[in-house]
Structure formats: C-alpha cells, structure tokens
C-alpha positions as CSV (number, residue, x, y, z in Angstrom):
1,X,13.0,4.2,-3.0
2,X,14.3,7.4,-3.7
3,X,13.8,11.2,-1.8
4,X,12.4,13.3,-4.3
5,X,13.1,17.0,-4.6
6,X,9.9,18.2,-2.5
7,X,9.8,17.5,1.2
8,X,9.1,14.1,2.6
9,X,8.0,12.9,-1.2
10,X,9.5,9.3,-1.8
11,X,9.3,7.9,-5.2
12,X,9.0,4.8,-5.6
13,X,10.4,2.1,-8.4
14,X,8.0,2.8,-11.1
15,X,7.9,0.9,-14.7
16,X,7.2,2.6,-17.7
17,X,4.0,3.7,-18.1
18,X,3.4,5.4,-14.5
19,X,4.8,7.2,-11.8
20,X,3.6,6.7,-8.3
21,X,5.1,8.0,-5.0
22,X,4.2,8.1,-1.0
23,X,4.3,10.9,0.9
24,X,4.7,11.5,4.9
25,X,4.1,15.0,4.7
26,X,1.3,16.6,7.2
27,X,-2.5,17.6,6.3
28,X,-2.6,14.0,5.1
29,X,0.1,14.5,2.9
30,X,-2.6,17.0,0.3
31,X,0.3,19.5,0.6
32,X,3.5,17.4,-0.9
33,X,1.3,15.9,-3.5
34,X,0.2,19.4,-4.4
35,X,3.7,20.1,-5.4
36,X,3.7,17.1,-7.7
37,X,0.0,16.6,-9.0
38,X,-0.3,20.9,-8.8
39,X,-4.3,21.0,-10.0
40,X,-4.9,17.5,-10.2
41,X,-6.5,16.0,-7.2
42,X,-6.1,12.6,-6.2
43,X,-9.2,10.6,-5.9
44,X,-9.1,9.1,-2.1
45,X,-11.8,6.4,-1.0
46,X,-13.3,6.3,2.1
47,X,-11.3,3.4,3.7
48,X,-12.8,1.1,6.3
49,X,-10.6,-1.8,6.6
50,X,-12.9,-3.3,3.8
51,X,-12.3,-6.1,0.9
52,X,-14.3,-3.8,-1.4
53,X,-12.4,-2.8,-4.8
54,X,-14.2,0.2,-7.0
55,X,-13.1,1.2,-10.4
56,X,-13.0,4.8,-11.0
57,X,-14.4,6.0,-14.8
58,X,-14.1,9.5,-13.8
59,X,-12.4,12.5,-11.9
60,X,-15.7,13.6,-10.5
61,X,-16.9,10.1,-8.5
62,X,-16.7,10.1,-4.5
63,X,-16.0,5.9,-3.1
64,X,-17.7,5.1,0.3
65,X,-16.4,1.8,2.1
66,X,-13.8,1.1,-0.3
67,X,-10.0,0.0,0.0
68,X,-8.7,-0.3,-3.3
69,X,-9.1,1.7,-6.5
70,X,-8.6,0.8,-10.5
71,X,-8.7,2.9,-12.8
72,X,-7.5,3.0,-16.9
73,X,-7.8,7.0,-17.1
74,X,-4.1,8.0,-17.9
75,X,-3.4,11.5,-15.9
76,X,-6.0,10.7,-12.9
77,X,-4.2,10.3,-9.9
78,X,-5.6,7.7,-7.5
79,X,-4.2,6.5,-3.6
80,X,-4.9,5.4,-0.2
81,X,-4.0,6.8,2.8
82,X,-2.2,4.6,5.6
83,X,-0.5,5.2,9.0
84,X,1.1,1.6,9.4
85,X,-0.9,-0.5,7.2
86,X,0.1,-1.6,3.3
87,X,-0.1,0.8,0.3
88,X,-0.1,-1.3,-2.7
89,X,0.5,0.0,-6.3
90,X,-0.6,-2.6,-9.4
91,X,0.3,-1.8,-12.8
92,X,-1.1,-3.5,-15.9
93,X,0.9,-2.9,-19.0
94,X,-0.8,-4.8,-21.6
95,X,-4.3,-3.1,-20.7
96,X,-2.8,0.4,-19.0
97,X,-4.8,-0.2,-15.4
98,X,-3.1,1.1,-12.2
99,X,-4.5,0.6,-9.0
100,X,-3.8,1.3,-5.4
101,X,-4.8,-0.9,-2.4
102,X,-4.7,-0.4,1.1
103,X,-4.2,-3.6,3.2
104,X,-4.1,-3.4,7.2
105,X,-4.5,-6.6,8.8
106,X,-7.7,-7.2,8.1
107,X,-7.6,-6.6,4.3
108,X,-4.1,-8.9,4.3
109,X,-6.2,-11.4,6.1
110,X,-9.1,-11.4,4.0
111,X,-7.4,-10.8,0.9
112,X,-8.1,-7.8,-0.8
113,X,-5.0,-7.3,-3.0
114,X,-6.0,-10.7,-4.3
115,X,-9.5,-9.1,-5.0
116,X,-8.4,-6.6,-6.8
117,X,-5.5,-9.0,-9.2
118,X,-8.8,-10.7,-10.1
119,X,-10.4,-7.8,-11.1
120,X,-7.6,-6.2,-13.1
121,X,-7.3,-10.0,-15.1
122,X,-11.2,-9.5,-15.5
123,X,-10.7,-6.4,-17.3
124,X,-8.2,-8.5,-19.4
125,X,-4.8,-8.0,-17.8
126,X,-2.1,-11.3,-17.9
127,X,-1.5,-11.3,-14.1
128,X,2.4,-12.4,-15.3
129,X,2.7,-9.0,-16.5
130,X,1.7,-7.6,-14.1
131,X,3.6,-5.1,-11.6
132,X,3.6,-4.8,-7.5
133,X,5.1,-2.2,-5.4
134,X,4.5,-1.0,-2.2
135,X,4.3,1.8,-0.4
136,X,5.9,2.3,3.4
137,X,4.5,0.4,5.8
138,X,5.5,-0.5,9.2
139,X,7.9,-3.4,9.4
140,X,7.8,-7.0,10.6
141,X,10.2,-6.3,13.5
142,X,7.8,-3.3,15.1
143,X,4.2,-5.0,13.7
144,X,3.4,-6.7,17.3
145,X,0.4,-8.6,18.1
146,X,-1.7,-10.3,19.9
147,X,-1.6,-14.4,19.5
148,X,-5.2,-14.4,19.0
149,X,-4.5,-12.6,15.5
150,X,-1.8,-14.3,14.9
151,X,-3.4,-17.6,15.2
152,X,-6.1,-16.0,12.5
153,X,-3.2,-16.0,9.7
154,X,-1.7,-19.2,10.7
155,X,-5.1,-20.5,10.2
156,X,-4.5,-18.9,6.5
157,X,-1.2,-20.4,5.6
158,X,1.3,-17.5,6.8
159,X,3.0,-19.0,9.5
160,X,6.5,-18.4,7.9
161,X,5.5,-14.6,8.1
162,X,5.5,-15.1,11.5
163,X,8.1,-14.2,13.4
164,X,8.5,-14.3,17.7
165,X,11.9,-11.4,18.1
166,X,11.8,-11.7,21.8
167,X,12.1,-15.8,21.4
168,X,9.6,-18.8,22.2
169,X,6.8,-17.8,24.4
170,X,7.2,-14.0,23.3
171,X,4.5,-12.1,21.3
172,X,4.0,-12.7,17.4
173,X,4.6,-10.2,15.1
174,X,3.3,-9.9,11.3
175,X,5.2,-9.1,8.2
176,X,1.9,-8.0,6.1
177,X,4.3,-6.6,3.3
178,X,5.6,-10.5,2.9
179,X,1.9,-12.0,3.3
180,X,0.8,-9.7,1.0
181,X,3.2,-10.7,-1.7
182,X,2.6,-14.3,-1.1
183,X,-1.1,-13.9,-1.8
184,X,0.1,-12.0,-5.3
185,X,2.4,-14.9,-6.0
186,X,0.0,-17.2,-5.3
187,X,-2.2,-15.5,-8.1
188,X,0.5,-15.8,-10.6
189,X,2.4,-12.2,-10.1
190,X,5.8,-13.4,-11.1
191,X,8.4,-12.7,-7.9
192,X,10.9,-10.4,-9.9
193,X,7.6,-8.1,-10.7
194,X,7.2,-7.2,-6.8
195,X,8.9,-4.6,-5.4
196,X,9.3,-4.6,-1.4
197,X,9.7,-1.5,0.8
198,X,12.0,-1.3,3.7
199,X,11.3,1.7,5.2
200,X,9.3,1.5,8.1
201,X,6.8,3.9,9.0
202,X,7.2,4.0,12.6
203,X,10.8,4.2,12.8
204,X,12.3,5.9,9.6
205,X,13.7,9.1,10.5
206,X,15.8,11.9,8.5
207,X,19.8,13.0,8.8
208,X,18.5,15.1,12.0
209,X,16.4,12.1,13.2
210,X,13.5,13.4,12.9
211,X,10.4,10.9,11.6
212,X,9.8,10.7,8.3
213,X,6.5,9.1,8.3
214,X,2.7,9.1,10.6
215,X,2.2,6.2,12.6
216,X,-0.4,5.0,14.5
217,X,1.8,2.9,16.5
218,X,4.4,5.6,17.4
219,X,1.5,8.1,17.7
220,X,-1.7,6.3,19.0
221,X,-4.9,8.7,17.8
222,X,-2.8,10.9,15.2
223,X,-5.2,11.9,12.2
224,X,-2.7,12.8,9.8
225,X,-1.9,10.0,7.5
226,X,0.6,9.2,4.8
227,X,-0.7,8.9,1.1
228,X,0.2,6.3,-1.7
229,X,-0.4,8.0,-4.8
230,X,-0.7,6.6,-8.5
231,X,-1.3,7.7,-12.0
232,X,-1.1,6.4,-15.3
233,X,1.3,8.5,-17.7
C-alpha cells in the first residue's frame, strides 16, 4: 500500500482496469475522496452487519441493509465504510465487475465475501481470474474476543486463524483478513490473486505518531469511519 499525495489517502495494489483506495480521513473520509473522485460521489450502502450483496445499475440508486456492492458501470465509484472490520475490493477482468464488501465478524462468519464471488461468477466471471485486495482492517494481534465467538468460527473451520498471544488459557483473537481469504480460496480465487493488508487500523500511526486510521476499538462510540472506495477505469 502506498500514501498517496492527498492526506491520509492509501492506494492500494490495483490491477489494470481499476483503481481503488481507503481513506482515514475525518467526516467519514467524504473529504479525502473528494480530492480524488472531485464530482463523483461514491455510492455507500447502508451497512448492517448483513450477508446481503446488491448490484448497482445506476448512480442515482440508495442500498438499505446491504454490505457489499457490484457494479459493471466503469467511472461509478462504489465503497463501504469500516472502523475495524474488513474492506474487500473484487475485480473481474474478463466481465469488468468491481465490487466492495464489508466483512466484520459477522459477515466473515456468515460468509458474505463468498456471496458475493458467487454472484460475480453468476454474472459470468471465471473466479480464477479473479482479483482480491483488502482494505485496512484491524489486525489479528489487537482483534480480541470473547471464547464464545471464537468457538462460533472453530465451529466453521478457522481454527488455524486463531491465535491465543497471551498463551494457553488466554483470550482468542481473530485474524478476519486471513478467514476471509480462506473462504475466497476455498471458492477457487487463486492465492497469488489476493492481496493482504498489514496496516492495522487501530494502531497505524504517522512519522509524528499520530493515528492514521478510526477505530472502534481504540475509540469505542466514534462515528467517523474509514471508506474503501472502488471504481472501474
């Protein structure tokens, strides 16, 4: 990931065909990507933690209860906003379809970037061409939990995404950016087509040490959020 021009803009490794970043800037990040998209605006669903996956045929349509977009409209810019959870970009080459998926626990548990690969090969993509990157997200080493929820994705076949830092007997914590890629894998997106992200959104800070990204972790009850943005070329 590289630091674009603009203030706290990150690019991310794009293919040919689009260009995609994630921004931490405030105002839920609107002001960065105005720099970038100037008087384009980004379509943003209304994100509940859901599994449901829209396509978007239009600049003008609103998304209620929805955590991933897909769209084939080159020039439309679509994202997610997150604040520790999992920004997902998918890229189809061979039928020009970008999407954008937002994955918390729940949608890693439940499978919603796995939703959305089926969707894009319904629309006619070959899932090995298929490109994954993601956005910033917070890390295994600061994603704590509860065993409970933990229990819930050993129960799903992520137990080596399961780590115990303070040793045996010591709360879990999740790597949802590795569970995430698993699930792609395990649809047929070819390893070397993923892209990971190690910057973590609770503790990545700048030369002067100051944050780089929202959290919700750092900064329980924050409203400003970091956007994943997307667009076809």
């Amino acid at each position: 990931m590289t630091k674009d021009m603009n203030d706290n803009v990150y690019r991310l490794p794009s293919p040919e065909g689009i260009c995609c970043f994630t921004t931490g800037a405030k105002a839920d990040g609107l002001v960065s990507a105005g720099r970038i998209l100037g008087d384009k605006h980004p379509i943003l669903p209304v994100q509940t933690h859901s599994l449901n996956v829209a396509v978007v045929t239009n600049a003008r349509e609103t998304f209620q209860d929805t955590d991933a977009l897909i769209t084939q409209i080159p020039g439309l810019p679509i994202g997610v906003r997150t604040a520790d959870c999992v920004p997902i970009i998918l890229y189809a080459p061979d039928i020009k379809a970008v999407a954008v998926v937002h994955a918390g626990w729940k949608g890693t548990l439940g499978g919603i970037v796995s939703k959305t690969i089926d969707l894009i090969v319904d629309m006619g993509a070959d899932v090995s061409m298929l490109h994954a990157m993601f956005g910033v997200s917070i890390c295994c080493e600061c994603y704590e939990v509860n065993p409970e929820l933990a229990d819930k994705f050993i129960a799903e076949g992520f137990v080596s995404n399961i780590s115990y830092p303070g040793g045996s007997g010591s709360r879990p914590h999740l790597d949802l950016q590795g569970m995430n890629a698993k699930r792609m894998q395990e649809k047929g997106v070819l390893p070397e087509n993923i892209v990971l992200n190690n910057l973590c959104t609770k503790t990545s800070c700048d030369e002067s040490g100051a944050f780089l990204f929202n959290s919700w972790r750092r900064n329980p009850g924050i409203t400003e959020r970091n956007l994943t943005i997307a667009s076809l070329i």
